[in-house]
Steps between C-alpha positions, in 0.01 A plus 500: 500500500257242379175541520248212578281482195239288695238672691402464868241318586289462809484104494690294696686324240609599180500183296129500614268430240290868515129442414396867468760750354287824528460385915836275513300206661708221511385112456554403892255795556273378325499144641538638834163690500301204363662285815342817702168405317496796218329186274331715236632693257333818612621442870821486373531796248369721793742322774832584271364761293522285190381666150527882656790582338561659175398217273211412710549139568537394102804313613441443845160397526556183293774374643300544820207285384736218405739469834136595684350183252831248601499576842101490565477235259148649306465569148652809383145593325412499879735715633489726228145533579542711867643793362393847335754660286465837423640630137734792614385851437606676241624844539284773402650860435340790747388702210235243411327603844571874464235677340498710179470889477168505392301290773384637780 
């Protein structure tokens, strides 16, 4: 038995050009939400949840300001300039909230 060393995906095609791994967002989703009016870069990270993923739009978010740049046809400094990124938290271990012996 052979087992299919590609994984599923949940976008229609897949020869699809995928925008966001972390979310598997595919290019015709993103051009389909701007044709819905999603026309800033914040409308449409929210719309497709673009940049929530694990790597918190460092891949994503780019390639989202340029197809978002082409297809509104504004400067990319522009578009850029609608969204907040958030640095992702890092993890903290519990023990630096538990308290020590002698307080209290």
């Amino acid at each position: 038995m052979t087992r299919n060393p590609w994984p599923v995906t949940r976008h229609e095609a897949a020869d699809e050009p995928i925008v966001c791994r972390c979310e598997e967002i595919t290019l015709s989703q993103v051009e389909r939400a701007i044709a819905e009016g999603y026309d800033t870069l914040e409308e449409l990270k929210r719309h497709l949840r673009a940049g929530m993923g694990p790597c918190q739009g460092r891949t994503c978010l780019p390639l989202l300001a340029r197809i978002l740049a082409r297809k509104t046809g504004r400067p990319l400094e522009q578009v850029f300039s609608s969204v907040s990124v958030r640095p992702p938290l890092a993890p903290a271990p519990v023990t630096l909230f538990l308290g020590g012996e002698d307080e209290g």
